[in-house]
N, C-alpha and C positions, 0 to 999 in steps of 0.2 A: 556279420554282413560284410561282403565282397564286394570292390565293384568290379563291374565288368571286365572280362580278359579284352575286351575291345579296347579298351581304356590303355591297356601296358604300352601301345606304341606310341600317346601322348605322351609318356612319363619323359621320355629322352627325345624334346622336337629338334628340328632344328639350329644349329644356333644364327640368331638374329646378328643383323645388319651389324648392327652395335655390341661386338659381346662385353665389351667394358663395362656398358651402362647396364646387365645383368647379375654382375659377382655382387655375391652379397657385404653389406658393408661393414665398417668396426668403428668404435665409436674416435679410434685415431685417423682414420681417415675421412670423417663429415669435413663440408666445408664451413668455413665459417656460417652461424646462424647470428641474424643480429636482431639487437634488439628492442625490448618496443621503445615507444617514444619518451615512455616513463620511468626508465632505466636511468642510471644515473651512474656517472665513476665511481670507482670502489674506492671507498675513502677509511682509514684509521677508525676511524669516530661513527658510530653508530648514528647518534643526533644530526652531526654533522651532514651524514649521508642523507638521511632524512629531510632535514631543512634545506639542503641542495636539489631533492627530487620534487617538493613541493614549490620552491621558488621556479624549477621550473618549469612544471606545471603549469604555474598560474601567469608565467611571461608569455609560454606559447595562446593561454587563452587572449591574452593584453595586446599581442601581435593576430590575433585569430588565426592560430595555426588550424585548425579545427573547421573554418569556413574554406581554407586553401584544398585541406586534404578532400574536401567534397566536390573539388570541381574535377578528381580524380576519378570521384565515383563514375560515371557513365561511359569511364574506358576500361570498366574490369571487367571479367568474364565470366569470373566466378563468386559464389555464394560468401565465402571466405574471404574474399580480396573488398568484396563490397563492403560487409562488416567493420572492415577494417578500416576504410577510408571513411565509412561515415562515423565511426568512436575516435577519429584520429589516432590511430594506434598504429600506424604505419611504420615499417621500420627504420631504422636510423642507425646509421654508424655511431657506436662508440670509442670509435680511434678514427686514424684517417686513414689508416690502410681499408678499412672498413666501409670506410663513407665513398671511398676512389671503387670497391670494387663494388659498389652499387651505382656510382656512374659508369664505369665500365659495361655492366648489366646494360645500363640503359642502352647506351650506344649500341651495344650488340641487339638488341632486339630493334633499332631502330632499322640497321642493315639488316636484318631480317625481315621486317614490314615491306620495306625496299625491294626486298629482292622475292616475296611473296603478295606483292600484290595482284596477281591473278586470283592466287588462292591459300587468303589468308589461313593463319594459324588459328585455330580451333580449338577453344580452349572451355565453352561453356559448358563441353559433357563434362569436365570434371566435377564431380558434384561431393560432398563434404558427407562424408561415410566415418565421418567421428563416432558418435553416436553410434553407429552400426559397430563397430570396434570395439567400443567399452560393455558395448551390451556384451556379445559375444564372448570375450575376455573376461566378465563377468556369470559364463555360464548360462546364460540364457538363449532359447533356440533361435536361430536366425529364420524367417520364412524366406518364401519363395520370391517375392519381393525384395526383400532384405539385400538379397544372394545376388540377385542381378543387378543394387544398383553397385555393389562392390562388383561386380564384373564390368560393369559399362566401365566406373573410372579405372580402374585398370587398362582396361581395351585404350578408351582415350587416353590416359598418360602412354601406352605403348604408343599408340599414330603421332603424342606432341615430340615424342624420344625419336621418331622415325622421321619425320618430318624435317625435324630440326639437323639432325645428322646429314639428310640428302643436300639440305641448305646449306651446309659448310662444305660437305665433298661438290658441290657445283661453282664454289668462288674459294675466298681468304678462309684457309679453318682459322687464320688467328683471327678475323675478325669475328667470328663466334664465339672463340675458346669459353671467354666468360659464361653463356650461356649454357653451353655444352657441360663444362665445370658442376654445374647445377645439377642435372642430374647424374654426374660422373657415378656416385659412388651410391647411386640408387639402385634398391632392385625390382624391379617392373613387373617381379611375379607373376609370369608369364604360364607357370605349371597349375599355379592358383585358375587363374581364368580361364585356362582352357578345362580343367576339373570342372569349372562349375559348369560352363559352356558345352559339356558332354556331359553333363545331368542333367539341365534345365535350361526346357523351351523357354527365353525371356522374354520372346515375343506372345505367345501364351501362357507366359506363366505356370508352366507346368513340369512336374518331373518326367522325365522320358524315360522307357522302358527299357535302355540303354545301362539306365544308371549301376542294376546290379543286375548281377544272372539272376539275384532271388525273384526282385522285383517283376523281370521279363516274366517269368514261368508261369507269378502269380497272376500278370495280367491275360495269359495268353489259355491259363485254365479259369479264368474268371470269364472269358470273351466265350468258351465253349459252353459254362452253364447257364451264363443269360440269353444264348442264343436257343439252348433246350428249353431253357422256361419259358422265355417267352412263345416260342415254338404253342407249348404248350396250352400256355393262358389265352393265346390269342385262338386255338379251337375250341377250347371251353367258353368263353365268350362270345361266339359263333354260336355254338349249341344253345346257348341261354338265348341268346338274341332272338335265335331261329323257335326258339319254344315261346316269346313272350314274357320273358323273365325280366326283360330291357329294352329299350326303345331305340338303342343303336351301342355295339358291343364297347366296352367298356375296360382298360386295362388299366391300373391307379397303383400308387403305392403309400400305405399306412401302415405305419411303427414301423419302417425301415423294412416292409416287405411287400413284392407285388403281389399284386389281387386284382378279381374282376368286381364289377358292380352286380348286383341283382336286386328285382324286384324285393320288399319283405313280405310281399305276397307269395313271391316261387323263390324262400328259400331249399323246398324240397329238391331242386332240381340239382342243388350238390349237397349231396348227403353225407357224411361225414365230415365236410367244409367246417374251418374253422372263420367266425366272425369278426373279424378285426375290430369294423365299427361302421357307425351308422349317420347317415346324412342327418343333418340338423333337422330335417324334416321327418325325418324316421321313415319314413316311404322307402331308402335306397339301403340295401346292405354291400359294405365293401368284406367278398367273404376269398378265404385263401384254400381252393382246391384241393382234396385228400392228397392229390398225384404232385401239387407243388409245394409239399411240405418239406419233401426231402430237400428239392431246390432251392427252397428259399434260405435254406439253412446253408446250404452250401454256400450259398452267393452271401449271406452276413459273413461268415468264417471268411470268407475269400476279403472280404470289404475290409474286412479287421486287420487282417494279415496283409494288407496291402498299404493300411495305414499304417500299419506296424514298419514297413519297411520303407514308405518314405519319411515316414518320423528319422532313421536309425540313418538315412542316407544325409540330411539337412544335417543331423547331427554332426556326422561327420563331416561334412563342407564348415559346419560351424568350428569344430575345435581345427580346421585346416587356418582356417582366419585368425581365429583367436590367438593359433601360435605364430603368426606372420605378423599379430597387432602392430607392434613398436617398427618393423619396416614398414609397411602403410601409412601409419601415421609421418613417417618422415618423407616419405614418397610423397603425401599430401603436402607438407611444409615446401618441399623443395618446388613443386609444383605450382604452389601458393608464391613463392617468390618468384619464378617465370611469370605470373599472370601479372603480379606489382611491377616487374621489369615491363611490360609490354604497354601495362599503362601509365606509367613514369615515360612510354615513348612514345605515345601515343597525345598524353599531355604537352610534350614538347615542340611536337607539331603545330596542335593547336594554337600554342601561344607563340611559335616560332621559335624556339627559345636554341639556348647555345650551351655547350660543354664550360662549368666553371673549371678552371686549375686552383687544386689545392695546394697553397705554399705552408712551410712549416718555418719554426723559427731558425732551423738550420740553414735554408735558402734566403730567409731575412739578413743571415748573419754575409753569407757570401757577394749578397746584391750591398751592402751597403757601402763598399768600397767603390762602385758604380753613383755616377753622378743622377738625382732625381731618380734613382730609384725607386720603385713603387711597392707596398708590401699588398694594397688594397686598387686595384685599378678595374673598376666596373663604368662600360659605357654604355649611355643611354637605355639603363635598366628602367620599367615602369613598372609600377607599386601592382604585384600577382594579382591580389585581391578587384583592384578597380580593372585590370584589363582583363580578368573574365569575366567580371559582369557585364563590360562593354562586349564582351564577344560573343557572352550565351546571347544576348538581348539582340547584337544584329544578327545572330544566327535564327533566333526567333523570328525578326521580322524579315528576311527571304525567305522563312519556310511559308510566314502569312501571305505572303506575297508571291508564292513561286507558286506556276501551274501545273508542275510537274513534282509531287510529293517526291519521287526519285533522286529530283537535284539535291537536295541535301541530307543522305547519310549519316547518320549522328556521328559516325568515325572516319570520312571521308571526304564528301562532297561538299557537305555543310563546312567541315574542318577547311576545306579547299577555299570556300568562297570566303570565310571569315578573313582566313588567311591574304588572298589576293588583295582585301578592303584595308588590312593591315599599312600599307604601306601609302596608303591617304590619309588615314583618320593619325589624330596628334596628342589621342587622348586614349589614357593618360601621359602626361606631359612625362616624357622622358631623363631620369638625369644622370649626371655624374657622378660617381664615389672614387675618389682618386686621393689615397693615403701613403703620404714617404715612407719609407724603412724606417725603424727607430721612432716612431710617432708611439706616443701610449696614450694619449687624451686629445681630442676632439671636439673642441668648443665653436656651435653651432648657433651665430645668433642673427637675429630679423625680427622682423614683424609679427606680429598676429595673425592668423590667418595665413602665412606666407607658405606654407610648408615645412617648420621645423619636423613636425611630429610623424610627418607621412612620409618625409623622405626617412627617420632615424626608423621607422617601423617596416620600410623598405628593406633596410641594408639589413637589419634583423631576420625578418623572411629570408630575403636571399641566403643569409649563412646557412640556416637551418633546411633550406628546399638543397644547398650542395651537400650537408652530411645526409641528407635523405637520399641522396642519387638522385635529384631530380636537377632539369637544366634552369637556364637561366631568362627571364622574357629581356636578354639584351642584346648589343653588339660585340662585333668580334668577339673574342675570346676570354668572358671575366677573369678576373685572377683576386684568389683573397683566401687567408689564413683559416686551418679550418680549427673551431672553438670546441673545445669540450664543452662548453656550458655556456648559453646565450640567457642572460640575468636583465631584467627591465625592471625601474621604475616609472609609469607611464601612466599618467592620468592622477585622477583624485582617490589617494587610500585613508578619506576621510572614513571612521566606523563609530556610528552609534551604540552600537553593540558593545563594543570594545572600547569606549569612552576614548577614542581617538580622534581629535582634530587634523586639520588639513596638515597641519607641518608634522606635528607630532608619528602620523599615516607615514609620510613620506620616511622621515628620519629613523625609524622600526626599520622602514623597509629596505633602508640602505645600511643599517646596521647589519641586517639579515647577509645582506648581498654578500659585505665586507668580509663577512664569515666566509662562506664558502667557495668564495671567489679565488681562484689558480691563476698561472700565468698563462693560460692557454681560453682563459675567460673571455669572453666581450660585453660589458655591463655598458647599458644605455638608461639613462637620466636624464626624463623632460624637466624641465623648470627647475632645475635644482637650488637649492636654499628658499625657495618661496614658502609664501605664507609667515613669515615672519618679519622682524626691521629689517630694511635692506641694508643696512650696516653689518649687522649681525649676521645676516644672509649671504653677503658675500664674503666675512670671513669662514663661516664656515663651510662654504661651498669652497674656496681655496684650499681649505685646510684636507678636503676631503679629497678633490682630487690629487692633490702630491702625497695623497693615500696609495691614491688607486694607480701611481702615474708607475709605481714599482713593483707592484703586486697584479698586474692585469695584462693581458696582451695589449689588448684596447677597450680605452672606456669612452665614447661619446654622449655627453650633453648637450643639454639646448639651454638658453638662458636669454633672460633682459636684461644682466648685470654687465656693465662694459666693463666693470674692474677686471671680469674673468677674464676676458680677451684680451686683457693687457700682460697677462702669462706669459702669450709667446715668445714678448722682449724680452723675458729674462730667463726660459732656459727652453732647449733644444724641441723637449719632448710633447710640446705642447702645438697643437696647429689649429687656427682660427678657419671657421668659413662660414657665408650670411647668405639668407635667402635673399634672391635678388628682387626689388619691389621699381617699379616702373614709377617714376613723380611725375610721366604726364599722360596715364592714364589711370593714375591714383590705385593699381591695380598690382596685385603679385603675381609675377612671373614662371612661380613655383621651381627656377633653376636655382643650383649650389653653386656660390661664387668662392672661391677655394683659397686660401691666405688672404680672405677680406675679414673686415669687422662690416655686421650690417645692424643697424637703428633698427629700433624697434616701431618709428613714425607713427605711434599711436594716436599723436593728435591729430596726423594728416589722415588716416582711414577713418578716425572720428568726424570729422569735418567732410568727408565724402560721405560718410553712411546717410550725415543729416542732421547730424546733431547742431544743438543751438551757437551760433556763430559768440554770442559774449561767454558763454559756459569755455568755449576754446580758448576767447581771451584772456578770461581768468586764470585758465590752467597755464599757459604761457605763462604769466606774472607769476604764477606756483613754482614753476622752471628754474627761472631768472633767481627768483626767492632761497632758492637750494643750492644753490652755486656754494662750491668751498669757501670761500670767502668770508660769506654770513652763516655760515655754521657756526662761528664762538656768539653772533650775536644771540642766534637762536636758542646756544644752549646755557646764556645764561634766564633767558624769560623762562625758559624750564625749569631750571632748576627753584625758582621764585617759586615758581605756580606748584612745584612737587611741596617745599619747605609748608606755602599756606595748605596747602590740601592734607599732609602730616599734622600738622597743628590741629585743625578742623578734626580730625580720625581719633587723636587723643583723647579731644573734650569728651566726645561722644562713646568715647569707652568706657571713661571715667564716669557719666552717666547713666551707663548700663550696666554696670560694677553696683553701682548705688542701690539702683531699681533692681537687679539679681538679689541683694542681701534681701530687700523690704519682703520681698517675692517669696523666700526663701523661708522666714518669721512667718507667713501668713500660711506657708504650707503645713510647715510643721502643726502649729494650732488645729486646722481643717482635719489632718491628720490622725491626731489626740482625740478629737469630738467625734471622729468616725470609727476609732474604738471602741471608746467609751458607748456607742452609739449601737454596738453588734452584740458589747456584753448585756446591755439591758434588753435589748430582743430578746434572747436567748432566756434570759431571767423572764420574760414575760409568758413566753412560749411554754416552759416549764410549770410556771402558776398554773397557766392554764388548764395545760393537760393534767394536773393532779387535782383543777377542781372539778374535773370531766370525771374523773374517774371515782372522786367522791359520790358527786351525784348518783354514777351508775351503780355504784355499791349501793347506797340510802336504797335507790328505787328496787335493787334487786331483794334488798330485804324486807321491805313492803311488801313488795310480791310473794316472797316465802310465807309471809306471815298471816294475805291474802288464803292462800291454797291452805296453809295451816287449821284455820278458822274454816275452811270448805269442806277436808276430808271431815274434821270432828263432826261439824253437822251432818253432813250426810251418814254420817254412822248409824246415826241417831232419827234419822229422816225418811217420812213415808215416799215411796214412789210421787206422788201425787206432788211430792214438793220438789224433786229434780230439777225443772228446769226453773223454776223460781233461781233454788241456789244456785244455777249455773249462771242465770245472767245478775243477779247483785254480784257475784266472784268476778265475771266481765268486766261489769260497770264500774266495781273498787279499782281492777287493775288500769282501763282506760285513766280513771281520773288519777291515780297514781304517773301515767304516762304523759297527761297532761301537766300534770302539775310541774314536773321536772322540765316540760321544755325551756329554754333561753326565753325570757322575758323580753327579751330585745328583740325580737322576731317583728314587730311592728313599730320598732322606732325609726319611722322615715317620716321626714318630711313634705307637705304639702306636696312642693316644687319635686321631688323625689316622684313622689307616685304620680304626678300628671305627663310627667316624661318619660314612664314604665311602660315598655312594650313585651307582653308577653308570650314565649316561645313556647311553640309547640312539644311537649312532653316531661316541661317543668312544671316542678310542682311549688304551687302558692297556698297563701291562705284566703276563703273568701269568706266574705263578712258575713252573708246573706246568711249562711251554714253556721255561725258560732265560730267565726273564725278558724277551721275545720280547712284543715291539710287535704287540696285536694289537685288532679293533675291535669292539666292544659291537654286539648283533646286536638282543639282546632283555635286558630289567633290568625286572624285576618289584618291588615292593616287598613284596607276601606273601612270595614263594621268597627261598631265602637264598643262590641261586644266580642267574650270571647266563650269557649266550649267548653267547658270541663268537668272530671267524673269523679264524685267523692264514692269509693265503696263500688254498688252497680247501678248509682242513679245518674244519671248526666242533665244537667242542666245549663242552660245558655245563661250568663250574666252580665252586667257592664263590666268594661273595664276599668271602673272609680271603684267596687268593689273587689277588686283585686291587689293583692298584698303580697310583694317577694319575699323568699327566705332571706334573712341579714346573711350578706355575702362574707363576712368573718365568722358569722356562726352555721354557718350553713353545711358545712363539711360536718360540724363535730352534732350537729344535732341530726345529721340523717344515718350517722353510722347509732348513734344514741336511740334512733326511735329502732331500727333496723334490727337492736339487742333485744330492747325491750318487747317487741314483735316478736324476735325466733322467741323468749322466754316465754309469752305467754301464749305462742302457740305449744310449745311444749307442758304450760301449766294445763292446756284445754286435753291434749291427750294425754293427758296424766287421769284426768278427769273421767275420759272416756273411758280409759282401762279402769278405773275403778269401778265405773256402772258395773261394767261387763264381768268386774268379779263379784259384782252384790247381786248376780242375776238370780240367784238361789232363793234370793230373802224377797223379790218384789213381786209383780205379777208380769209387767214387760218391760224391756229395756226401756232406757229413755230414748226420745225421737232424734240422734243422732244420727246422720247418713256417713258413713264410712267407707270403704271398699269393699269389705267382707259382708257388709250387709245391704248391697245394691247391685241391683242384676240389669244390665244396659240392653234394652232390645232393639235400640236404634240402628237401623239401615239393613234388617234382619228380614226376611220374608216370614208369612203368617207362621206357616208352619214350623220355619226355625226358629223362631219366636217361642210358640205355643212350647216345642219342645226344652229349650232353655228354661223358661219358665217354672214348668213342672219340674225338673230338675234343680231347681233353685228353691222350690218352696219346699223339695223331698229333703234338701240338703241343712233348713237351717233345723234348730233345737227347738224344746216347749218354749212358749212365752221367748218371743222372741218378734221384731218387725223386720221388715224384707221391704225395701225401698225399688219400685217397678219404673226405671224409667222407657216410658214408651216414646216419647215427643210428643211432639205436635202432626206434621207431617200431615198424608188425607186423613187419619182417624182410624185406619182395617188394623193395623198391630193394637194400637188401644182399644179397639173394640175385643179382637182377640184376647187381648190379656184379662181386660175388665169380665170379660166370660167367666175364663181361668177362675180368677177369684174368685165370684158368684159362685160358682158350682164347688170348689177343689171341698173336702173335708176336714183339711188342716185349715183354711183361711176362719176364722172367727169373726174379721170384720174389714175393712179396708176403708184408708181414708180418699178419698181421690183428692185431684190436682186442686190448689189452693194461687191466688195471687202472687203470692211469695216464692211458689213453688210450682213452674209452669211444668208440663212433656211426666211428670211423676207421681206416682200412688203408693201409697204407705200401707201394709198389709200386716195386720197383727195374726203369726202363726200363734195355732193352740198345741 
């Protein structure tokens, strides 16, 4: 497959506006790509690296970087960019050259907004053709679909590449370059999209006839046979209509071929027509014309081959893509970061914000020779987080309140009026961060409530919104160092789980820190040394920052310990500052007061909140009581009270040492007797079963000796006397069966059997019967009677004639009666085949019913009946009975049979049905 010679003058277009931004790229000339948020400096140490990317991790969630990057989301444009702000996965420089040219970014797309405000940059057709890429690259066919939306983005990144270029040739190209940069070394696959773009209509979705010569030929000889066929069908269907065949002409197409409809009455009227198929109603036939057989074959061939050739045409578009994958995808990437620049500038609006300057410690080293130098100087910065809230929230209430839905623009109007109200409203309270050259620790102390935590969780945001490229919500121009790694401990890292307490939390977590911490770090510690003695608290909260005072760029804490703040005086590196608290309106100010110490005033906010005025008192007198002074008095009543409570802890050792030994004697004993206690079971358990087994040997050999004494008489024995012997051989082996049961079968007590409730399908013994082993049928607990069947009699009894099996012998006497059962139902058919071989010597068998000598005519009609019958009396031998059972049922099979027998010439006599023996007749053949 070819495509089109129409095609060859696409191959070589034009060249565009931009021909730089067309040369295709090498992996030495990508601009830098950065990284995600979760990336981390390349460190020696594996773990190392590790514990560094988790620590921060978990600092961004503690400062909620993750709630900042989503107020980004509603400035993005694309699929991918949205993704992205709302997983916080946003990029971030890992150096500072990196973090400077994503503020550059920024800035440049801000002059670009600026100078396209007529007619913003257009970035939502880019649409995320990953997926489409991996497929294809993968081998799989791209459709028609597929194909156009990798053309649209395409098309769109060409108009963003065109776009942007007019915008820099009409002002400063340097003040684009950044932008431009972006996609410098992209290629915009301009051969691709217009390839696909002359094979497929995207606005129909369809392949154009354009695509190859094959394709054209096949549609333009497929266009000449359907216009002969239908030609065709539609006068034969005329013909039929006009004969009656059909109620109005009829052209349809079944199994992929057209046909007319016809009556199934005037199929004759096309005669050799082949019948496709028939309406559900079978009334209509869909039949396919002698004359359109040849055409419809033509038009499938044509159908096939026409699929054949845009299968072969997709294909080809597809391995066109597949081999351009790796440029697309980074056309998307670079593309993806134009959308984040636009909305990192678009967020800057919003908030008003300002370009930070990144200093480094090289510009630290040069400013410090400069008096008051500043290495950190941010003015009137407010905490990102509380001023969009306030902003979505007034931007919400003028949308409630505007009459005109147009005034606010989610990225303009609305931006416009927040903005305007900006510069009345006070909240949130704006503050200072202003840090000398040479400073490494930052001791932050006040009040409660005053703002230590919101402003340290501030200046934390801020560093990380400047390695993002993103601006700043303050004044003039911020300035401040930029961090490889911003490290917090913040809040309470008390863990259950992990059997951590409130200090123990903290102290892991500054261990952690201490690890991974550079000199280019900025670690921030609320509360440090807390949860422990405040003694011991603040030495080691000392000890720990002239840790961190030489190993850290900067570290700020917050603290209530005023020892910390007395640092300053004694060496350079240390700088004091206190949230400022108002004493007469008992109320925090939320400002940084900057080389002050500020109190912590806990009993003054306690005494405002309300609490009880002597409770204040007393604490006062607590105050006074702690003073250095009376600390030796204090710590000798301690030491008293530790010496008595040591004493006291002894005794009670010594006591439980005592009572352990006693403990220990009575175990061992218990012990012994619970040995001793497992071998005599066992010793029991064995008695047992070997007098179980006695028994059933004694019994088995009664019973031999039973059947012994049965064959010899019967040797010897007239017919006449059979069943005599067969039930004394019974009756010896029963009482043989009885004799052996457990004796103990009915030793229960009074009180035992009045509180004996018997369940349904156990078996008891009942008195009434000869204490006779019989089974619970039915046991109600209203009636004081219960049901049960000895044999095939069932009778209703009380329940005071009711006797359970003994629950210790009960197992070994039903598997014992269970033997002696199989045994002597095997002694009865031992008995039985003996008749049956003495049938020579008597005149008829004995009245046993068996299989072989009973003929079942139940559920039989007369006649099948009748027939079995005769069949069955043809079948036995001389001297011989034939057991007939008919039922009961209306009576026509028994009358039947009873005939049978009357009349047959082999019957000699017949007994009919007896009490004992309902629905059956006993027939002596001769």
């Amino acid at each position: 497959m070819q495509l089109s010679t129409h095609f060859l003058s696409l191959l070589n277009p034009p060249t565009p506006f931009l021909s730089h931004h067309h040369r295709r790229y090498s992996l030495s000339s990508r601009p830098f790509k950065p990284k995600l948020i979760n990336s981390v400096a390349n460190s020696p140490k594996s773990r190392s690296s590790e514990l560094a990317a988790t620590l921060q991790s978990e600092t961004l969630k503690t400062l909620e970087w993750p709630s900042l990057c989503n107020y980004l989301s509603p400035f993005t444009s694309t699929s991918m960019a949205l993704s992205l702000t709302k997983t916080a996965a946003i990029p971030v420089g890992q150096s500072q050259e990196e973090s400077q040219k994503l503020l550059d970014q920024t800035t440049a797309a801000l002059h670009a907004m600026e100078a396209l405000k007529s007619d913003p940059l257009d970035l939502s057709a880019i649409e995320d053709v990953s997926g489409i890429l991996h497929s294809a690259a993968s081998g799989q066919l791209l459709t028609v679909r597929e194909l156009c939306r990798v053309r649209r983005m395409l098309g769109a990144a060409r108009a963003v590449s065109e776009k942007l270029a007019t915008v820099a040739e009409g002002g400063s190209l340097e003040r684009y370059t950044p932008l431009l940069e972006i996609l410098q070394s992209c290629h915009l696959q301009m051969d691709l999209e217009l390839k696909i773009g002359f094979c497929i209509d995207c606005n129909l979705s369809m392949i154009l006839d354009r695509a190859s010569e094959e394709l054209e030929l096949i549609r333009a000889e497929r266009k000449r046979n359907m216009e002969n066929l239908d030609s065709l069908l539609k006068e034969v269907s005329v013909s039929v209509f006009q004969a009656g065949g059909i109620d109005r002409p009829l052209i349809t197409k079944r199994r992929s071929r057209i046909c007319v409809g016809v009556r199934a009455s005037h199929k004759y009227l096309l005669p050799d027509g082949v019948a496709l198929n028939v309406s559900s109603s079978g009334a209509t036939y869909f039949m396919e014309p002698k004359e359109a057989v040849e055409l419809n074959n033509m038009e499938v061939k044509l159908s096939n081959s026409e699929k054949a050739e845009e299968m072969a045409i997709l294909s080809l578009l597809t391995s066109e893509i597949a081999e351009s994958e790796a440029e697309i995808k980074y056309l998307l990437d670079r593309l993806l970061e134009i959308d984040l620049a636009f909305a990192r500038a678009a967020y800057a609006q919003w908030v008003n914000g300002v370009c930070p300057i990144l200093s480094s410690k090289k510009s630290e080293v040069f400013s410090n020779g400069a008096d008051n130098a500043l290495s950190i100087d941010i003015e009137g910065i407010q905490h990102p987080l509380l001023l969009g809230s306030f902003l979505r929230n007034l931007t919400d209430f003028i949308a409630s309140n505007s009459a005109d839905p147009s005034v606010l623009d989610e990225k303009s109007g609305g931006m416009a009026a927040v903005k305007s109200s900006k510069g009345v409203s006070s909240f949130p309270v704006p503050i200072d961060i202003k840090v000398q050259c040479g400073i490494r620790v930052v001791v932050i102390s006040g009040p409660n409530t005053g703002g230590k935590t919101a402003s340290m969780k501030t200046f934390g945001l801020a560093s990380i919104m400047s390695k993002a490229g993103m601006y700043l919500p303050a004044k003039k121009q911020p300035r401040l160092p930029w961090f490889d790694l911003v490290l917090a401990d913040i809040g309470d890292s008390q863990s259950l789980e992990q059997s951590l307490s409130t200090f123990s939390g903290h102290i892991s977590r500054i261990c952690e820190i201490l690890e991974v911490a550079s000199e280019e770090s900025l670690v921030l510690v609320d509360e440090i040394g807390c949860g422990t003695d405040p003694s011991e608290g603040v030495a080691l909260s000392t000890s720990i920052l002239q840790y961190l005072k030489s190993r850290v760029n900067l570290a700020v804490v917050t603290t209530h310990y005023a020892d910390l703040s007395r640092l300053k005086d004694k060496e350079s590196q240390y700088e004091n500052a206190a949230m400022d608290f108002s004493l007469e309106t008992l109320q925090p100010t939320y400002q940084i007061l900057w080389g002050s110490t500020g109190d912590s005033n806990a009993l003054t906010i306690a005494k405002s909140i309300g609490l009880d005025r002597s409770i204040i008192e007393r604490a006062k007198m607590w105050v006074e009581s702690l003073k250095p002074e009376k600390q030796q008095e204090r710590k000798g009543v301690l030491y008293e009270s530790l010496m008595e409570e040591r004493n006291r802890l002894e005794a009670q050792f010594k006591r439980a040492e005592s009572l352990h030994a006693e403990i220990m004697v009575l175990y061992h004993e218990v012990s012994g007797e619970a040995d001793n206690l497992e071998e005599r079971e066992i010793a029991l358990r064995a008695k047992e079963t070997q007098k179980v087994q006695q028994e059933l040997k004694a019994a088995k050999s009664q019973i031999d000796i039973v059947v012994q004494e049965f064959e010899n008489q019967l040797r010897t024995a007239d017919s006449d006397e059979f069943n005599s012997l067969i039930r004394k051989s019974e009756s010896a082996i029963n009482s043989i069966v009885k004799a052996h049961c457990p004796g103990d079968i009915l030793s229960f007590t009074e009180a035992d059997t009045s509180s004996y409730q018997p369940q349904s399908g156990e078996q008891v013994h009942v008195m009434g019967l000869g204490n006779k082993l019989a089974t619970v049928v039915e046991a109600t607990e209203d009636d004081n009677t219960v049901l049960v069947q000895y044999g095939k009699i069932r009778v209703r009894v009380e329940k005071s004639n009711v006797r359970p099996i003994s629950s210790s012998k009960r197992k070994d006497t039903i598997s014992s009666r269970q033997s002696l059962k199989r045994q002597g139902e095997q002694n009865r058919e031992f008995l039985s085949n003996s008749d049956a071989r003495n049938n020579d010597a008597i005149a008829y068998g004995p009245l046993i019913q068996t299989s072989k000598n009973t003929v079942d005519l139940r559920g039989m009609r007369v006649e099948e009946a009748a027939h079995h019958l005769d069949m069955a009396i043809s079948a036995k031998g001389s001297n011989s009975v034939l057991f007939v059972v008919h039922g009961m049922g209306s009576g026509v099979v028994k009358e039947r049979a009873l005939e049978i027998l009357r009349n047959h010439p082999r019957v000699l006599k017949y007994e009919q049905e007896n009490p004992m023996n309902y629905g059956c007749t006993v027939a002596h053949i001769t």
